[in-house]
N, C-alpha and C positions, 0 to 999 in steps of 0.2 A: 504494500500500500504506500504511493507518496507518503514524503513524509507535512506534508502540511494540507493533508485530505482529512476527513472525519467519517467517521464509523457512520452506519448508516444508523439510525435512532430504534432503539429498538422496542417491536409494540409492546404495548401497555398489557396486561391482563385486565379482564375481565373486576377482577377484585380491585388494581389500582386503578382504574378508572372511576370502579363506584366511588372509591377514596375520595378520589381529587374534588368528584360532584358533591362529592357532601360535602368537603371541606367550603368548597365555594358558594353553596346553596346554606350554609351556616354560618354566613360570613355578616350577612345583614344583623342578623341574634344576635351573633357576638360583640359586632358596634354598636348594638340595642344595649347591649346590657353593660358594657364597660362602664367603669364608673359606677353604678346603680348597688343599692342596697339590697340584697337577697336576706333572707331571714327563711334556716331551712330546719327542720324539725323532725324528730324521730324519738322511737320510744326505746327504752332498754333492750329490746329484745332484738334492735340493730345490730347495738353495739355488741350483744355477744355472739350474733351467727360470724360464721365461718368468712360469709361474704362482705363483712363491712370493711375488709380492706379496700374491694375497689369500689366504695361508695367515701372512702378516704381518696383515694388517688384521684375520683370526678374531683371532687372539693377541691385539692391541690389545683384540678386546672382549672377550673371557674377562676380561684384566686388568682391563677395564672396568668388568667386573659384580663385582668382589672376590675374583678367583681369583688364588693366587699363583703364579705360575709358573717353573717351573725346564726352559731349551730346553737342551738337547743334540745338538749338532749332530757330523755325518763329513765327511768330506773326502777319501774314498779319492777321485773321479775327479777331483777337483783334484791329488791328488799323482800320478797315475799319469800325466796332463798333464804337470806339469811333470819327473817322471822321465823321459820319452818326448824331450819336450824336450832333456835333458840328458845324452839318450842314455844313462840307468842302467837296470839292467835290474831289472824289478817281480818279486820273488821271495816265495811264499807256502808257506804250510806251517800244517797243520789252519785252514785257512780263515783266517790271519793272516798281515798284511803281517810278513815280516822286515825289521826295521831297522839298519842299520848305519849308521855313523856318516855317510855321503855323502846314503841317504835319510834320514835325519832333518834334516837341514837342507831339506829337500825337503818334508818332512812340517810343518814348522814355516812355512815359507813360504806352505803350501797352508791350514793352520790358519788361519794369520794372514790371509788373504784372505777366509775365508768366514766368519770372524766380525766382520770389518768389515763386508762386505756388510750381513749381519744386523743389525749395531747400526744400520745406516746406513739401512736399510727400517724398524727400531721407530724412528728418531728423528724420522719424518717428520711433517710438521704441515701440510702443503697443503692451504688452504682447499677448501670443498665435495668433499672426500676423508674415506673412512673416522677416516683418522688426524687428521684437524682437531680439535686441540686437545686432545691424547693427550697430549704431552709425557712419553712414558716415558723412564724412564732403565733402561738394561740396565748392568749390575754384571755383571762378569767377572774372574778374577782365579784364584791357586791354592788352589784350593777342594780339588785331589784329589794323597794322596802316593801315589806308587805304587812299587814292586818289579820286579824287571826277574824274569821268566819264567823265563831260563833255558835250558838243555839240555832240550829234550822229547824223547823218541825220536832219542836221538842228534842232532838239531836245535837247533844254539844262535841262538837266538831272537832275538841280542844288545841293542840298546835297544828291542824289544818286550815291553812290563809288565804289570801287575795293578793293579788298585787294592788300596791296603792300608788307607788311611784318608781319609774323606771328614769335611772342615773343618762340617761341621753348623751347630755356633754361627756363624760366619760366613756361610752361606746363610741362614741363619732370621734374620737381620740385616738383610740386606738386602733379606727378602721383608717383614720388619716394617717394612721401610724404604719400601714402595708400588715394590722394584724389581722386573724381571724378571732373573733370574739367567740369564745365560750362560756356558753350561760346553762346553770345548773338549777333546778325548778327549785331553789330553795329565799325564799325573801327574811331579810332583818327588818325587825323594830327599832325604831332608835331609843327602848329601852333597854337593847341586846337581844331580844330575844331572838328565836330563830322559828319562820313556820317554811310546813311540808307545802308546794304548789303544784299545782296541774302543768303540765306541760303543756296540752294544746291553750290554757286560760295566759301560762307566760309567753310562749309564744306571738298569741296574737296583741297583746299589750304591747310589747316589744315591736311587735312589726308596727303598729297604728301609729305607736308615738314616735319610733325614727324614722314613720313615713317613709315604709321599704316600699322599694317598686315589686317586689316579689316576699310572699310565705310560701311555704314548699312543705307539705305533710309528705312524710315517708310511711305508707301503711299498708297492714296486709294483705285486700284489694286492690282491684289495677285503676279505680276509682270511682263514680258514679255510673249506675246502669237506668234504664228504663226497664218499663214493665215487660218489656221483650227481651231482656239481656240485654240489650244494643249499648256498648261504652257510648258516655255521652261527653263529646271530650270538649265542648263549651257551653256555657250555664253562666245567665247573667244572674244578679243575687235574687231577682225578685221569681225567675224560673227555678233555683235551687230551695227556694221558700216554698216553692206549690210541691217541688219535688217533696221537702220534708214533709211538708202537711198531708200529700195524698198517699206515700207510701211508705213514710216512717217507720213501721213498727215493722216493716217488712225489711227493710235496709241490714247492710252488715253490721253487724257493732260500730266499727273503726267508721263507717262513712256517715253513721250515726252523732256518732264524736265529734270527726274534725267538719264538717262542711260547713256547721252551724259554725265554726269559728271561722271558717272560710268565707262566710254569708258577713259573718259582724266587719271583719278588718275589710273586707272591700268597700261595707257600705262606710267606714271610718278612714277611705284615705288609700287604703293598702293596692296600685294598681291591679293585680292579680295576684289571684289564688292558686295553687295546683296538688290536686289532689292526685300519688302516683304511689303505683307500687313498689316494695321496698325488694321484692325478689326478682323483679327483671334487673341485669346487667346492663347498668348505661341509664337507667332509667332516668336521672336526672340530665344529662347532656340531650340525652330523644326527647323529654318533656321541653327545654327549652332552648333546642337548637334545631327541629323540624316545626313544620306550618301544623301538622296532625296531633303531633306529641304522640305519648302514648297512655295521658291519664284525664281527670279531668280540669278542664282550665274553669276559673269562674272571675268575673268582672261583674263592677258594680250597673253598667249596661254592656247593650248587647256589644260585641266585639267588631261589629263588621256598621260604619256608619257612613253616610251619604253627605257629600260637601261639597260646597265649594271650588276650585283646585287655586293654587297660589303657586308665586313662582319657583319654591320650595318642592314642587311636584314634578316639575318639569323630566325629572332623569327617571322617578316610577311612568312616568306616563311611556316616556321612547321607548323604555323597557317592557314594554306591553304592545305598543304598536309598530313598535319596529321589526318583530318576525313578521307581523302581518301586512306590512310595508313589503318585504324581502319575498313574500308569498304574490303578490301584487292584490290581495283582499283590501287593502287600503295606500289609498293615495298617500304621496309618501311627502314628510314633514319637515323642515329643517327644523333643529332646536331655538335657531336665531326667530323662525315663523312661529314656533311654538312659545316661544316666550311671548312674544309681542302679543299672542291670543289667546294666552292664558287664560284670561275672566270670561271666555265662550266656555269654558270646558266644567264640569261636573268630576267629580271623583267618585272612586268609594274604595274607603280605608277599611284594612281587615289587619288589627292587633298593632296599628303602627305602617304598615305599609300599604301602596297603592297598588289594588288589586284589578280596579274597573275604570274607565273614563268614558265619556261620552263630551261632544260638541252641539251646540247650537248656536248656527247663520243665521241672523235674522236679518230679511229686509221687508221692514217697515211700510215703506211704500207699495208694494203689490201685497204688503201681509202676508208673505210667505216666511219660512222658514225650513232649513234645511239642517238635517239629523246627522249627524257625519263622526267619524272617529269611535264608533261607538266598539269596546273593545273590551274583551276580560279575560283576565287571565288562565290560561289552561286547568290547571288544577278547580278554579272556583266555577267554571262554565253549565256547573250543572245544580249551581245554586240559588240561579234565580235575581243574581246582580246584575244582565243586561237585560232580561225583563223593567228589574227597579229604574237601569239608567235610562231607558227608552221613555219611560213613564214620567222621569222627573225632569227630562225634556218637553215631552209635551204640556206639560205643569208648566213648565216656565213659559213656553211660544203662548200656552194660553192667557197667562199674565201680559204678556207683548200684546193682545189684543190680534195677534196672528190665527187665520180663519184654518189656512192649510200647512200642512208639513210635507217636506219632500224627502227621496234618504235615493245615493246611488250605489248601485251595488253588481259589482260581478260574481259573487260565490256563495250568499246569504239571501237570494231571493226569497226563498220558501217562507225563513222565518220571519222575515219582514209582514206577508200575504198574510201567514197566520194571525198576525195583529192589527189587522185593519188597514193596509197599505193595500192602493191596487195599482196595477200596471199602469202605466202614465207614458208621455212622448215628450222630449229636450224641450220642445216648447210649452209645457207645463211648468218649466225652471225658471224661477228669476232670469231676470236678462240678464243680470250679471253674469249667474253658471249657466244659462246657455252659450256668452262668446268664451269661456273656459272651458269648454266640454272638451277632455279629449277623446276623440273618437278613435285614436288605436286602442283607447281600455275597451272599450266598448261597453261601459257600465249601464246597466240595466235604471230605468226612471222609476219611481215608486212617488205614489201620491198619499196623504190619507187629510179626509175630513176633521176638522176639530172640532 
């Protein structure tokens, strides 16, 4: 071989291809999330399977890529362990341990176990391992003061508490700090005392007050179902409110538990919820680095909403009509054109990104108006978003006091007809888009009544 020739490139497998696509198809999440506060949650029974290494190695890379994280860890079958041991007897009341002062030495014991474990998996640094060269520091400490419960129905709760106040400035120190924060469900009185807390109840305190863009339940289920089994993998709060009401007592334990906390922190601020399972592999990078995930998502409205577009949209919008530009389905746009007619265009936003767009030309003087660029994303195409765009065009020409709508088309006739558009001829067109017509597209005229 010459010596200043190059080897020919050799193909990709199957495998590194899917790689590369995910890596690049994950890329949007990942500048979504940098910087942002995640607050992720799990119960004891995480931290002692076999598998919570690599749900330590995800963490590593989350922190990785610039996410600040605040864990939250349980410890009920550690203390039910060592009370068993000790021969005390595990006594509950509305789904909370009662503590007295024998199990709380028990509770404190069992805390202190399973957050050493934890520091002791993020501080690993094993060559040719995930963690090689991680060097994180986890920060733990009394972040939370709490109130003792009380008499419930006759039930005195005794050092079973609330949280009253979460130290904020102090978490957001040490996340400015490049740490991860660890928080152990146990709150002080500033008399000293010490009470027992819920995790999903710390949890979402935590997340509402340092106003996390993300809480992340780790739980047995792979997360919300409908009454057909069907995973339901988005749920605004006031849909996960009908869901508790209509099938509550039917629900898992665990979805029983955290949704309602996943319902309060959305409606308090918290942008999303996600409810995922803690035995699939990856599950945290697939819940918040694909469009599907694989648990369930909930927001305080619905995730997918109808706008505007601003100049800020301009690069989702090419990214959507530019294969169909390169297919010749749509007449093709500079960005320098696009920008300047931006406030003709409509969007629709799904979790942060532009999924759908649509145009309307209006000219005034003949009262027509013409439907154009109307376009969605491959993935969402069968949900009903260029229905909605189509319709909140017509919404708007009707505002314009515009009698008729026009739309041209080479490859979508059919669905156009199906919605009240009928065959129409160039001179049906504004005079403007008739001396624009070109006639090598040969795009078909479509008319409809308003």
């Amino acid at each position: 071989m010459p010596p200043n020739s190059k080897a020919a490139p050799q193909a990709h497998s199957a495998t590194t291809r899917a790689f590369v696509q995910w890596i690049r198809s994950a890329a949007p999440y990942i500048y979504a999330l940098r910087g942002r506060t995640l607050v992720i949650a799990f119960g004891g029974e995480v931290v002692a399977d076999d598998t919570f290494l690599g749900i330590v190695h995800d963490l590593n890379l989350l922190h990785s890529l610039g996410m600040r994280l605040v864990v939250v860890h349980g410890s009920r079958p550690q203390i039910e362990a060592i009370l068993t041991q000790q021969d005390i007897e595990n006594r509950y009341a509305f789904g909370l341990r009662i503590t007295d002062p024998e199990t709380m030495d028990c509770v404190l014991e069992a805390s202190g176990q399973v957050r050493s474990r934890i520091e002791a998996l993020l501080s690993l640094g094993i060559a040719n391992s995930p963690m090689a060269g991680a060097r994180i520091r986890v920060s733990s400490g009394n972040f939370l003061t709490a109130k003792p419960m009380g008499v419930v129905d006759g039930i005195d709760m005794q050092l079973t508490g609330e949280v009253r106040r979460v130290d904020t400035a102090a978490i957001h120190q040490r996340l400015d700090d490049g740490d991860i924060v660890l928080i152990s469900p146990l709150g002080y009185s500033p008399t000293g005392e010490i009470f027992n807390l819920s995790l999903e109840e710390v949890a979402t305190q935590v997340a509402v007050r340092l106003d996390a863009h993300k809480l992340v339940f780790l739980m047995e289920t792979e997360g919300v179902r409908n009454s057909r089994r069907q995973l339901l993998t988005e749920l605004s709060t006031r849909d996960a409110e009908g869901v508790l009401k209509a099938n509550g007592s039917r629900l898992p334990a665990d979805v029983r538990h955290y949704l309602p906390c996943a319902v309060r922190a959305c409606d308090n601020g918290v942008k999303r919820a996600h409810l995922i399972s803690r035995h699939l592999d990856g599950a945290l990078l697939l819940e918040l680095f694909t469009r599907d995930g694989v648990g369930t998502m909930i927001a305080a409205a619905p995730l997918a909403n109808l706008r505007n577009a601003t100049i800020d949209d301009v690069g989702g919008i090419l990214q959507i009509i530019e294969p169909l530009e390169e297919q010749g389905v749509l007449v093709r746009r500079s960005r320098e054109r696009l920008e300047t007619e931006i406030e003709r265009f409509v969007v629709v936003e799904h979790d942060g990104a532009v999924i759908g767009c649509a145009a309307l030309y209006a000219f005034a003087d003949e009262k027509l108006g013409e439907l154009a660029a109307l376009a969605v994303h491959p993935d969402f195409r069968r949900e009903g978003y260029g229905e909605a765009l189509a319709q909140e065009i017509e919404s708007r020409a009707r505002k314009l006091k515009l009698t008729d709508l026009v739309v041209l088309t080479t490859r979508t006739a059919q669905w156009f007809l199906e919605r009240g558009f009928r065959n129409a001829t160039i001179a049906d067109l504004p005079q403007q888009k008739q001396a624009l017509y070109n006639y090598q597209r040969k795009s078909q005229v479509y008319r409809k009544k308003l």
